[in-house]
Each structure stands twice: as structure tokens, then as C-alpha cells.
N, CA, C and O atoms as a Tinker XYZ file with bonds, in Angstrom:
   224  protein
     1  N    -17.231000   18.654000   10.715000    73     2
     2  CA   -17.213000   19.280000    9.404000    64     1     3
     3  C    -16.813000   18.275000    8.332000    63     2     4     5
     4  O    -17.464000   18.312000    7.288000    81     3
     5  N    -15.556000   17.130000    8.479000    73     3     6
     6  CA   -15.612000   16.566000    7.537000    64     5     7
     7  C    -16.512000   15.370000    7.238000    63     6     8     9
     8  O    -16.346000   14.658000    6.249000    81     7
     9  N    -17.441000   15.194000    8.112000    73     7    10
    10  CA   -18.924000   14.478000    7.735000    64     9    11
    11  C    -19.598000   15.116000    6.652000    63    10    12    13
    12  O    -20.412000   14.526000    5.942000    81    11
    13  N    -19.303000   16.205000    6.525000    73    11    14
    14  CA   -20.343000   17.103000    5.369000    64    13    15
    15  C    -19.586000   16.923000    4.049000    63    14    16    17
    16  O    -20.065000   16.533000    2.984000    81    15
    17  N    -18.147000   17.323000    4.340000    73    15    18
    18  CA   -17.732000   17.202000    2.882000    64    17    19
    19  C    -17.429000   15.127000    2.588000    63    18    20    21
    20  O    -17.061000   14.704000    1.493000    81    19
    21  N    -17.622000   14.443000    3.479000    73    19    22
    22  CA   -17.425000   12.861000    2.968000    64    21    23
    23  C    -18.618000   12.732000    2.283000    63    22    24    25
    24  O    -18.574000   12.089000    1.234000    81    23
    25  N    -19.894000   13.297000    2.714000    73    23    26
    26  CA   -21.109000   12.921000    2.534000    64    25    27
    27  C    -21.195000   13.496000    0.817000    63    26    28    29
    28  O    -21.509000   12.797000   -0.147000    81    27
    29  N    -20.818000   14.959000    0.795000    73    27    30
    30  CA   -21.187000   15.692000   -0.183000    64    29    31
    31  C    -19.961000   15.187000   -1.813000    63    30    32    33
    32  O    -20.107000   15.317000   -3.028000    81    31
    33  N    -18.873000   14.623000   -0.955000    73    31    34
    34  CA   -18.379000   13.981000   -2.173000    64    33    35
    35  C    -18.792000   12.520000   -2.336000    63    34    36    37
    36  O    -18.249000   11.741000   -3.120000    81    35
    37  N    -19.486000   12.316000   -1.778000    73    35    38
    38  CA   -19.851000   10.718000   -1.776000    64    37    39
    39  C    -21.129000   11.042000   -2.598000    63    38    40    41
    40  O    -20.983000   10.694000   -3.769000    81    39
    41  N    -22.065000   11.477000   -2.398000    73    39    42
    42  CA   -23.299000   11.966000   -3.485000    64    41    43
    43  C    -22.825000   12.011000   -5.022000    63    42    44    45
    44  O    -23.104000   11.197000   -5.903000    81    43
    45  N    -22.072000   13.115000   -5.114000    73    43    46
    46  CA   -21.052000   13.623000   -6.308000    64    45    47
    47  C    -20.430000   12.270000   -7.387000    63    46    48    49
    48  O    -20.780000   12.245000   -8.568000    81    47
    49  N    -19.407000   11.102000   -6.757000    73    47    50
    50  CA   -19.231000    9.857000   -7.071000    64    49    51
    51  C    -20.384000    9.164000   -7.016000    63    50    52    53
    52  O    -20.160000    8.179000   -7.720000    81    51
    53  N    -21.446000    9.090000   -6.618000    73    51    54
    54  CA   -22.467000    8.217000   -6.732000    64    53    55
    55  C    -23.211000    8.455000   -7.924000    63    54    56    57
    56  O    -23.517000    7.520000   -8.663000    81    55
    57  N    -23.617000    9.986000   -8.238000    73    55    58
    58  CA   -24.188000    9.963000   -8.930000    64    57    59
    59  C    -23.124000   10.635000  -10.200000    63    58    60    61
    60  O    -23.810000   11.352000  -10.929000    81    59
    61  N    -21.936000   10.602000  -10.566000    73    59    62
    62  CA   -21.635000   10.793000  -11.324000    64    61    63
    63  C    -21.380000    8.479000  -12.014000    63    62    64    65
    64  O    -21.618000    8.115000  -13.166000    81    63
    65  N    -21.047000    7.820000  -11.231000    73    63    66
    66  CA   -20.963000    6.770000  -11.042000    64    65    67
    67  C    -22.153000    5.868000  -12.323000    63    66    68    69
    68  O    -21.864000    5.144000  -13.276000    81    67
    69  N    -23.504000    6.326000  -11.790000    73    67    70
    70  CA   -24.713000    6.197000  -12.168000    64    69    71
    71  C    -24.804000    7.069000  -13.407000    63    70    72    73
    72  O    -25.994000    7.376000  -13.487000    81    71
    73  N    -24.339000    7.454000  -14.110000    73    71    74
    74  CA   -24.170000    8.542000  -15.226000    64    73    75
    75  C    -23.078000    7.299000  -15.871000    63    74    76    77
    76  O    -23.701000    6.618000  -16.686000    81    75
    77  N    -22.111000    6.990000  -15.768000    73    75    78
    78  CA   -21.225000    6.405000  -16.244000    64    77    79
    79  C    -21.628000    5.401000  -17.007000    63    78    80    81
    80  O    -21.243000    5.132000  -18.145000    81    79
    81  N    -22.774000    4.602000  -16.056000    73    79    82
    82  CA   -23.151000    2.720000  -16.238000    64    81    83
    83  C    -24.019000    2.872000  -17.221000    63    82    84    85
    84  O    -24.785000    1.908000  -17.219000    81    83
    85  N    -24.308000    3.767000  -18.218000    73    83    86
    86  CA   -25.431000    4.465000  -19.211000    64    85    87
    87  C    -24.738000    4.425000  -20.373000    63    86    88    89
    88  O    -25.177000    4.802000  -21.459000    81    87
    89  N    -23.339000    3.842000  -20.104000    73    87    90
    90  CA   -22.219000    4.272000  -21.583000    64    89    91
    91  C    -22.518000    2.840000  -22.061000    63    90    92    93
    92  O    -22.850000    1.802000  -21.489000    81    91
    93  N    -22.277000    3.182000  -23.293000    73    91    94
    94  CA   -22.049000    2.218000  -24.488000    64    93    95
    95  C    -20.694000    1.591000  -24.186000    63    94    96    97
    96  O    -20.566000    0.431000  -24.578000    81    95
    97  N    -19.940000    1.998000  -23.729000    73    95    98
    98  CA   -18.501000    1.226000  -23.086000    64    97    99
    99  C    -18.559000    0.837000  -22.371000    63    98   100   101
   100  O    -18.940000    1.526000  -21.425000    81    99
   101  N    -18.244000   -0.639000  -22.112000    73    99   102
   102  CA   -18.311000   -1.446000  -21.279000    64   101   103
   103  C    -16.872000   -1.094000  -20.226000    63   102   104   105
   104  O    -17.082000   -1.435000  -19.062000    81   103
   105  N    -15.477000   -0.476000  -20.471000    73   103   106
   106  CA   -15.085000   -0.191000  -19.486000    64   105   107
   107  C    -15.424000    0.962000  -18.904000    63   106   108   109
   108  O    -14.864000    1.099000  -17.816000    81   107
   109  N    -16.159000    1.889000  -19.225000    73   107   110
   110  CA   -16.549000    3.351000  -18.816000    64   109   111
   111  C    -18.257000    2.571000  -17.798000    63   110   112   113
   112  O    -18.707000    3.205000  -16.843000    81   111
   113  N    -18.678000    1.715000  -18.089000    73   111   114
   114  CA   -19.423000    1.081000  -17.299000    64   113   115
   115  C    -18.857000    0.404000  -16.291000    63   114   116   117
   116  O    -19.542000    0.264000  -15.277000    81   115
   117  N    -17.514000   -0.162000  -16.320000    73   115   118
   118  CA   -17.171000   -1.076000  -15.264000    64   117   119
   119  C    -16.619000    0.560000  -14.248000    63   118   120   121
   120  O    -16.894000    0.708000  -13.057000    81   119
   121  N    -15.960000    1.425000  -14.952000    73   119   122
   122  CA   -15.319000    2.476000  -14.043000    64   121   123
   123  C    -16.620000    3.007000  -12.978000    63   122   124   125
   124  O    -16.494000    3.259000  -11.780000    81   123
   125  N    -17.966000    3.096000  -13.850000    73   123   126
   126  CA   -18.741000    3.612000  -12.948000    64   125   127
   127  C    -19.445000    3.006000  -12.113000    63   126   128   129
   128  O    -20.058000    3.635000  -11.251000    81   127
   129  N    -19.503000    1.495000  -12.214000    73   127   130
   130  CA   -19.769000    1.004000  -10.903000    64   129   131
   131  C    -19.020000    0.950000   -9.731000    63   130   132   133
   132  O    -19.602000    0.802000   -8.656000    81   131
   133  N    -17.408000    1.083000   -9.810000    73   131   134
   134  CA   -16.550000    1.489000   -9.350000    64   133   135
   135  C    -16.860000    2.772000   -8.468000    63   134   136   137
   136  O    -17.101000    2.893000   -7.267000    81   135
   137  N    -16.773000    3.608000   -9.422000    73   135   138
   138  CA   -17.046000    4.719000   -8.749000    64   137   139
   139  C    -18.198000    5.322000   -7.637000    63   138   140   141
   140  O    -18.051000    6.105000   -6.699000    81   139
   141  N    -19.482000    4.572000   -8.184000    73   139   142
   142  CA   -20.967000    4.055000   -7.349000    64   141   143
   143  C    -20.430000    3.769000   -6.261000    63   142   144   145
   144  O    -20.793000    4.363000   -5.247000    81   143
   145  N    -19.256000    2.613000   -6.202000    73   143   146
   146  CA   -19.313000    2.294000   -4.562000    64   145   147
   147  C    -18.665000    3.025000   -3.405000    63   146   148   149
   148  O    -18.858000    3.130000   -2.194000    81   147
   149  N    -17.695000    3.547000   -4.434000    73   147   150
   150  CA   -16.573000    4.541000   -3.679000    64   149   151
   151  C    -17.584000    5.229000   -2.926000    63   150   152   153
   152  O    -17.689000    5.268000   -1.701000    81   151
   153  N    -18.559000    5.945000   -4.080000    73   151   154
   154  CA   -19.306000    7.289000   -3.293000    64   153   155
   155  C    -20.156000    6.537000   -2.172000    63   154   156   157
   156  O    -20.470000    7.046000   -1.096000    81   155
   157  N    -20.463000    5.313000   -2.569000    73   155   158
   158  CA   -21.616000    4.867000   -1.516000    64   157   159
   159  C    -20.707000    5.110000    0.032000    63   158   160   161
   160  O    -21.018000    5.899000    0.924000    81   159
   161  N    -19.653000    4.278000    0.011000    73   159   162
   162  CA   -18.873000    4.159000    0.698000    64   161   163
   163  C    -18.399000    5.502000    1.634000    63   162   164   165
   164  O    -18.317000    5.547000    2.861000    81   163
   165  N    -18.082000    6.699000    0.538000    73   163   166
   166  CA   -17.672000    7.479000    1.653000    64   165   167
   167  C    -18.657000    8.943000    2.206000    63   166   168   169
   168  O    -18.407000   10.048000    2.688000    81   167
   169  N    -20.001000    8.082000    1.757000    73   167   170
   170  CA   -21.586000    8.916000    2.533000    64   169   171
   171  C    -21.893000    8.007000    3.958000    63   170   172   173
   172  O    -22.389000    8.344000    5.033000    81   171
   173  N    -21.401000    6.791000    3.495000    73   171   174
   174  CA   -21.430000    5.845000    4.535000    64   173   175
   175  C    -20.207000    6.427000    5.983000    63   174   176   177
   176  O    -20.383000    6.398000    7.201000    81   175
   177  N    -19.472000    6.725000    5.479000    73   175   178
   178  CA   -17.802000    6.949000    6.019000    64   177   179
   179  C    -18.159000    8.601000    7.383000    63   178   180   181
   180  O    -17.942000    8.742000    8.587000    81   179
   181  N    -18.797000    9.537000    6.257000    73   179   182
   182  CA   -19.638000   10.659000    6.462000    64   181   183
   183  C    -21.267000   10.352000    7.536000    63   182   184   185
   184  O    -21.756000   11.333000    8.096000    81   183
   185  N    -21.719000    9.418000    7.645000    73   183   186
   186  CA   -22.394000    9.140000    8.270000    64   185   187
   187  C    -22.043000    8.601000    9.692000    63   186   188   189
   188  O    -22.649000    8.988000   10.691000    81   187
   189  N    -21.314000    7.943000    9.719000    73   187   190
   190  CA   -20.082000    7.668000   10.747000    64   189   191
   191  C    -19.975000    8.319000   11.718000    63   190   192   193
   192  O    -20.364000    8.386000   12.884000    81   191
   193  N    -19.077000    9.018000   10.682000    73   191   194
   194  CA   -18.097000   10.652000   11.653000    64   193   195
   195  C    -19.699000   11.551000   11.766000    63   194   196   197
   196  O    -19.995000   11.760000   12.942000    81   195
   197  N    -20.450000   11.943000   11.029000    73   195   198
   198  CA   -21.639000   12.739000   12.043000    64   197   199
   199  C    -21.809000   11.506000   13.350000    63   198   200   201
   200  O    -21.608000   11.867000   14.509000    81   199
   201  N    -22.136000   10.264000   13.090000    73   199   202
   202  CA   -22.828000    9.617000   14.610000    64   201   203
   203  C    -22.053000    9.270000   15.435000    63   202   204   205
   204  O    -22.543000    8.551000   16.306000    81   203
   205  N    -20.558000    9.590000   15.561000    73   203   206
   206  CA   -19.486000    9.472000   16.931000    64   205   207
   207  C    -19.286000   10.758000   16.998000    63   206   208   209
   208  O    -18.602000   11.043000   17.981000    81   207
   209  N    -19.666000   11.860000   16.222000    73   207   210
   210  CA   -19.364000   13.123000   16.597000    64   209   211
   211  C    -17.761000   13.379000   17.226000    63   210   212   213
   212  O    -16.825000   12.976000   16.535000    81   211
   213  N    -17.547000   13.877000   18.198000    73   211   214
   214  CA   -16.084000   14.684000   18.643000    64   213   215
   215  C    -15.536000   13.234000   19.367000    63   214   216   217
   216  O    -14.522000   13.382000   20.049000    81   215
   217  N    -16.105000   11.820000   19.295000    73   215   218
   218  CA   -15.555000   10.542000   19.775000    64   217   219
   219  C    -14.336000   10.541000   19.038000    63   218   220   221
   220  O    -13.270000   10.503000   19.652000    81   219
   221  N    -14.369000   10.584000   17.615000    73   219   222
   222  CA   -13.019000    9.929000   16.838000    64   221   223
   223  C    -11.944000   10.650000   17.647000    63   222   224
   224  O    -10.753000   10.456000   17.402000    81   223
């Protein structure tokens, strides 16, 4: 189960991330590439835990 919600907040930061890098502010751009990786990171994290399943 928490493969679904890593995945589904990792989407959420990704594409709120990608919304960010669109600003005229260059730190509201640096926050959202930031944030891009986080989410990449924890769909990646979510992908994981689905492919070891009940291993961890």
C-alpha cells in the first residue's frame, strides 16, 4: 500500500515542481526543480516497494 501513496505523492511534487520552473522568480524556479526531484525520487522509491513486494 505504501507504493501507491509514494508513487501518488511523487506525481503530485513532480508536477507541481514543473508548475513552479514557469515563475518569473528565479528562487521559486530553483524551489521547483527541487521539488521535481524529490517527486521523481519518491515514484522511484514507490516503484521499489511495488517490485520487492512483502521482501522489505
Amino acid at each position: 500500500m505504501g507504493e501507491m501513496i509514494d508513487k501518488a505523492k511523487g506525481a503530485v511534487n513532480d508536477a507541481m515542481g514543473k508548475a513552479k520552473q514557469h515563475s518569473d522568480n528565479s528562487n521559486t524556479r530553483d524551489e521547483g526543480a527541487t521539488q521535481q526531484v524529490k517527486g521523481k525520487l519518491q515514484k522511484a522509491k514507490g516503484s521499489v516497494e511495488g517490485a520487492l513486494g512483502d521482501k522489505i
